[in-house]
MIZAVO-591190 format. One record per residue (C-alpha): residue in three letters; x, y, z. Coordinates in pm, 1 decimal, m for minus. Layout:
# MIZAVO-591190
["ALA" [X Y Z]]
...
***
This chain:
# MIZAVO-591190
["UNK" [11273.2 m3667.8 2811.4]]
["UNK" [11402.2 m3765.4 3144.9]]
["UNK" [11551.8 m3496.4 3382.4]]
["UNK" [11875.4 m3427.7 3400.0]]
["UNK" [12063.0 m3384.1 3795.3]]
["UNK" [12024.9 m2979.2 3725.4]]
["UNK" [11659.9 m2988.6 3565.4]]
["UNK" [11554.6 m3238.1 3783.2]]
["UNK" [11310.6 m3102.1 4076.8]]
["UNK" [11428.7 m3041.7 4377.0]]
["UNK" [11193.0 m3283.5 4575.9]]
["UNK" [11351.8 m3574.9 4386.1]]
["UNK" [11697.1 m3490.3 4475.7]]
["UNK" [11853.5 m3723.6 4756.6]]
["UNK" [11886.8 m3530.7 5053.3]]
["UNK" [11513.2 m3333.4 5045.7]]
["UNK" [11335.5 m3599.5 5247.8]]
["UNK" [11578.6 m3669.9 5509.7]]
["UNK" [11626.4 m3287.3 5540.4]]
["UNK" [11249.4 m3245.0 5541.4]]
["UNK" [11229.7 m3485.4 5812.7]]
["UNK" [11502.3 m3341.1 6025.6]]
["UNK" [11333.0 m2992.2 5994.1]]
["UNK" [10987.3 m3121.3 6102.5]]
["UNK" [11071.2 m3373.9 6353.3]]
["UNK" [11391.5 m3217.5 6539.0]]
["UNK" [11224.9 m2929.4 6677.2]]
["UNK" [10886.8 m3143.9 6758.4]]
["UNK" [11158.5 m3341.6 6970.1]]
["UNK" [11331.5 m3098.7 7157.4]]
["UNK" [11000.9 m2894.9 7231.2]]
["UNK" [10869.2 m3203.3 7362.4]]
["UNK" [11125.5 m3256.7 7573.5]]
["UNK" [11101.7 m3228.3 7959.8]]
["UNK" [11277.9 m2989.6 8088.6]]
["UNK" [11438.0 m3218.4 8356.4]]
["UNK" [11391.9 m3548.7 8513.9]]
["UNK" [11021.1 m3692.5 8407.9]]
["UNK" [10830.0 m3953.4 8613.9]]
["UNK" [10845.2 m4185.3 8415.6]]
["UNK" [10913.1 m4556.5 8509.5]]
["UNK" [11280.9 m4610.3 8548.4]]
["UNK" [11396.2 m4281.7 8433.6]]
["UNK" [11510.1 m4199.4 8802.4]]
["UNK" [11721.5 m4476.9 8810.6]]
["UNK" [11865.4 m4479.4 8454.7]]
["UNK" [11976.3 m4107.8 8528.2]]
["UNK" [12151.7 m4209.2 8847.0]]
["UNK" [12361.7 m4516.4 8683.2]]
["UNK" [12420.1 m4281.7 8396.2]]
["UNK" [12591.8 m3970.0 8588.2]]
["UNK" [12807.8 m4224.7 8832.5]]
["UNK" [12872.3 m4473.5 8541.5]]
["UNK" [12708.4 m4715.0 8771.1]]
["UNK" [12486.4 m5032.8 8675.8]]
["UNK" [12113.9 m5013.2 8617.2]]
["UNK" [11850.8 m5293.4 8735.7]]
["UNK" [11885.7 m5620.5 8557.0]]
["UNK" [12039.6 m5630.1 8294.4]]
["UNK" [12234.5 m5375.4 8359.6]]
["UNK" [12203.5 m5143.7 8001.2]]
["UNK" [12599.1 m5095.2 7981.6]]
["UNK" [12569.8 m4955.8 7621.6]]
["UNK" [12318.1 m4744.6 7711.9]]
["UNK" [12462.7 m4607.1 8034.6]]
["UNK" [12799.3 m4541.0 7877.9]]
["UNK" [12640.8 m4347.2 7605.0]]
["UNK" [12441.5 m4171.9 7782.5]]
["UNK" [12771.8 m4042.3 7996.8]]
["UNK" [12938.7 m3902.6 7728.5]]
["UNK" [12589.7 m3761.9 7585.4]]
["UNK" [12575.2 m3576.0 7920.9]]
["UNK" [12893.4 m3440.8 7920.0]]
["UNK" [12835.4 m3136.8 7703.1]]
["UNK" [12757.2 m2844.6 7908.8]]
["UNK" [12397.1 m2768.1 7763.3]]
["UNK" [12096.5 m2744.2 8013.7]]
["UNK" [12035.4 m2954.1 8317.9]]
["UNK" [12189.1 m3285.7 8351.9]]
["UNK" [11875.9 m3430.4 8321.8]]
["UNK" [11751.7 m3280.7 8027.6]]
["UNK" [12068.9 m3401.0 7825.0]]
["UNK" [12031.3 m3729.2 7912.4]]
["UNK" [11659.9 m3638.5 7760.9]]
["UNK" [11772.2 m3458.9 7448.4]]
["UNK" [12041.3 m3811.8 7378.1]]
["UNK" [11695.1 m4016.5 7357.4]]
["UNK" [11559.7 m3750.2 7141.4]]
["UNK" [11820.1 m3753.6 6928.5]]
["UNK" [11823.7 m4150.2 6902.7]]
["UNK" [11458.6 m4177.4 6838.0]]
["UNK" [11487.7 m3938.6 6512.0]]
["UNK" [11787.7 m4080.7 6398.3]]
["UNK" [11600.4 m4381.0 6406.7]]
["UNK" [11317.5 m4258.0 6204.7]]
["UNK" [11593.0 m4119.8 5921.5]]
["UNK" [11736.5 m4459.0 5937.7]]
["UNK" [11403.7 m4640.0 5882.6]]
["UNK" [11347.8 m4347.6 5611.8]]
["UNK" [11647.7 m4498.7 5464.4]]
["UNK" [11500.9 m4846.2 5466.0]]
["UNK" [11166.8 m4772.9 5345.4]]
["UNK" [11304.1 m4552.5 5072.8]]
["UNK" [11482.2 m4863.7 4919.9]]
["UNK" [11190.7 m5052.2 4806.9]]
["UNK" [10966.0 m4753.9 4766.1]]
["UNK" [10973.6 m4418.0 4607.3]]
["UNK" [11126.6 m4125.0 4877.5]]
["UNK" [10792.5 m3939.8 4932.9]]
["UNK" [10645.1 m4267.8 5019.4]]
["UNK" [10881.5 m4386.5 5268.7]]
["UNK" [10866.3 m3991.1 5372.3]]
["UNK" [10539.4 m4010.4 5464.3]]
["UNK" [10559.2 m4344.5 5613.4]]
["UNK" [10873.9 m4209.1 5805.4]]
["UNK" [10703.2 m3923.9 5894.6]]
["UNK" [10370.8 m4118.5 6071.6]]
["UNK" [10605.7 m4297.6 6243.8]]
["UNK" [10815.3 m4006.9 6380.6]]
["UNK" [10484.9 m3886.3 6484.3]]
["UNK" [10382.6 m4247.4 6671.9]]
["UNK" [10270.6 m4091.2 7045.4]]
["UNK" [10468.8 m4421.3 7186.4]]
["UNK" [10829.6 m4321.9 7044.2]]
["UNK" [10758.0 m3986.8 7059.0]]
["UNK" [10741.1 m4053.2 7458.1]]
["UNK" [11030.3 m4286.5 7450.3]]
["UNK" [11201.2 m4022.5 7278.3]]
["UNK" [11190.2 m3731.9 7517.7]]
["UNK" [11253.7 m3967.8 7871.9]]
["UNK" [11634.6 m4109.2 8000.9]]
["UNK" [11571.5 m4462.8 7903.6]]
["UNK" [11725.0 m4716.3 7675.6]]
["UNK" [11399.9 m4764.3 7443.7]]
["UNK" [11466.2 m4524.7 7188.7]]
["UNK" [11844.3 m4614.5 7113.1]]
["UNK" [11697.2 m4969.8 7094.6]]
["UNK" [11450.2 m4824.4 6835.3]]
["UNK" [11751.1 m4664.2 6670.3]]
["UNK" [11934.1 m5012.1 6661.9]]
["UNK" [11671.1 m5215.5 6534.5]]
["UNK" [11597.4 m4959.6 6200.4]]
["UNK" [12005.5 m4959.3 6140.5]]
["UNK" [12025.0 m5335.9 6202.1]]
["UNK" [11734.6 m5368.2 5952.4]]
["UNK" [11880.9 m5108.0 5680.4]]
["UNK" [12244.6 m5252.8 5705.9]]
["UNK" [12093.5 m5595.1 5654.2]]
["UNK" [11838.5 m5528.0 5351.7]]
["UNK" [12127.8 m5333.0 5159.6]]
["UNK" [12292.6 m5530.5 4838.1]]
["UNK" [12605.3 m5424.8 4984.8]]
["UNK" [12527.5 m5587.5 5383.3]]
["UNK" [12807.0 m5731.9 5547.3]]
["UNK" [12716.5 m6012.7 5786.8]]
["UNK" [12995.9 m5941.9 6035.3]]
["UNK" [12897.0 m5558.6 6097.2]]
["UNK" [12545.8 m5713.1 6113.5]]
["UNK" [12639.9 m5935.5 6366.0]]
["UNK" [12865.7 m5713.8 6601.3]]
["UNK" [12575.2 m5433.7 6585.9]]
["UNK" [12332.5 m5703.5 6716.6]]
["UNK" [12564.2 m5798.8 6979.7]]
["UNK" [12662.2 m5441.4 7058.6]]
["UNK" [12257.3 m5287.0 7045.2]]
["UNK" [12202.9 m5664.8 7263.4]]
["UNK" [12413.4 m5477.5 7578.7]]
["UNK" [12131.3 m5203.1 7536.7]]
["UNK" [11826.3 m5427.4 7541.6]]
["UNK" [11808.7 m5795.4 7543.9]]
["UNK" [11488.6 m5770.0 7325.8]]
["UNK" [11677.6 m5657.0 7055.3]]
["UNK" [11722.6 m6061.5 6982.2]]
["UNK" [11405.8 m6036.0 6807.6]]
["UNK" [11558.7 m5896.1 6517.8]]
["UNK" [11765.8 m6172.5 6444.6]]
["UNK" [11509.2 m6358.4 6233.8]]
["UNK" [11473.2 m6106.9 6030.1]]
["UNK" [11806.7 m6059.6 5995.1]]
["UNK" [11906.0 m6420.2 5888.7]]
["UNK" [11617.2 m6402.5 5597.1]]
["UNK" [11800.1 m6077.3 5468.0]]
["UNK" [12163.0 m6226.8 5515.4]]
["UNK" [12090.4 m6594.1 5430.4]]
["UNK" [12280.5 m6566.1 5036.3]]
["UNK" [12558.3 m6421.7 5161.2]]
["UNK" [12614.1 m6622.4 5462.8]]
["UNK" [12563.3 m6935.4 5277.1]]
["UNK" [12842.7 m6767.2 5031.8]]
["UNK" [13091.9 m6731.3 5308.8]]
["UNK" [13046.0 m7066.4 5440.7]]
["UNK" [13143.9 m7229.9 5771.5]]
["UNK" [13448.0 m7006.5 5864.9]]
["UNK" [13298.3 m6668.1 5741.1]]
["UNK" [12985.7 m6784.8 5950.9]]
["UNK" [13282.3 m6825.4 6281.5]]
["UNK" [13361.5 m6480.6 6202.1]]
["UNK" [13054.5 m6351.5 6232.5]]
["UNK" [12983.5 m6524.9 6573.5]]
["UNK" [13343.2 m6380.1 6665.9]]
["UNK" [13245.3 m6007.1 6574.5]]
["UNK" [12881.8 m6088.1 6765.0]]
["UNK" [13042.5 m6200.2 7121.6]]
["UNK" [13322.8 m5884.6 7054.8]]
["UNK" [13005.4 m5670.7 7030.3]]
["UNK" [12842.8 m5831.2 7331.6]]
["UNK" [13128.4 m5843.2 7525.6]]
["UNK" [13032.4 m5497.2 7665.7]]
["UNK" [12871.9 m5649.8 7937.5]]
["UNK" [13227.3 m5670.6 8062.2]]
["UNK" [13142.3 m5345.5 8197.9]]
["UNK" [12900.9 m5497.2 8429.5]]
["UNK" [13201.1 m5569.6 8720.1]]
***
């Protein structure tokens, strides 16, 4: 006799993982946090182009640096350690997201604990807790991936979210394999001018290097 939605235990219900997640990993973050402006490669500079909505080394990291503006707008703490707390809050919803993905093809407390090792990872835990455009690229990539792998994905959000997460990091490019494998049916479905659309919604998303002047 299967269970029925009010029988059923509570660890099997749909939001228990991705709570459990946000009650473990949230506070991790935020007590890993520095509490201002960390040594840490760029971080000096990143903070500077964020507060004057200026441009950052080569290639610039519009996305990021506009984000990271409004992020720091907020009167909470030190300037510094909001712009710290936005990366925080980008690495874990990047960890949800890829809980998202994993949970697809595998049962929840699987992709939990996978989720969970992951949100753990010293590497974007550090990423995480510094003013730097690694851990929104981390954030991009999982979404990117989920959006694609879903039964529902539509090509041309998939496309304008590469271009867009593209004005964070450049790297983010090597995602696009991936992404064709998981969007090949339906983009052979739409054809030549759904396939123009999709370039269209890519340079729209892109076009946020506009900034840049």
């Amino acid at each position: 006799m299967q269970d029925t939605p009010a029988t059923a235990p509570f660890w099997s219900r749909p939001y228990f993982f991705p709570a459990l997640l946000v009650l473990v990993l949230v506070p991790l973050y935020i007590w890993c946090l520095p509490p201002g402006l960390p040594p840490y490669r760029d971080s000096g500079e990143m903070a500077s182009a964020a507060a004057t909505l200026g441009v950052a080394h080569q290639p610039g990291y519009p996305l990021y640096i506009i984000c990271a503006k409004l992020f720091s707008l907020p009167p909470l703490g030190n300037p510094a350690w909001r712009l710290d707390l936005f990366s925080a809050a980008a690495g874990a919803a990047g960890v949800l997201l890829f809980w998202r993905l994993a949970a697809a093809s595998f049962t929840g407390g699987a992709a939990f604990l996978a989720a969970l090792t992951l949100g753990f990872n010293f590497t974007l835990r550090t990423v995480s807790s510094v003013p730097e455009m690694y851990a929104l690229n981390f954030m991009f990539a999982a979404l990117l991936l989920g959006l694609a792998a879903s039964p529902r994905a539509v090509p041309a959000l998939c496309a304008f979210l590469l271009g867009l997460g593209m004005s964070n990091r450049m790297d983010l490019v090597f995602c696009a394999p991936a992404l064709l494998v998981l969007l090949w049916p339906r983009l052979r479905e739409g054809g030549a001018k759904a396939f123009a659309l999709d370039c269209l919604t890519f340079a729209l998303g892109f076009s946020l290097y506009l900034y840049l002047p």
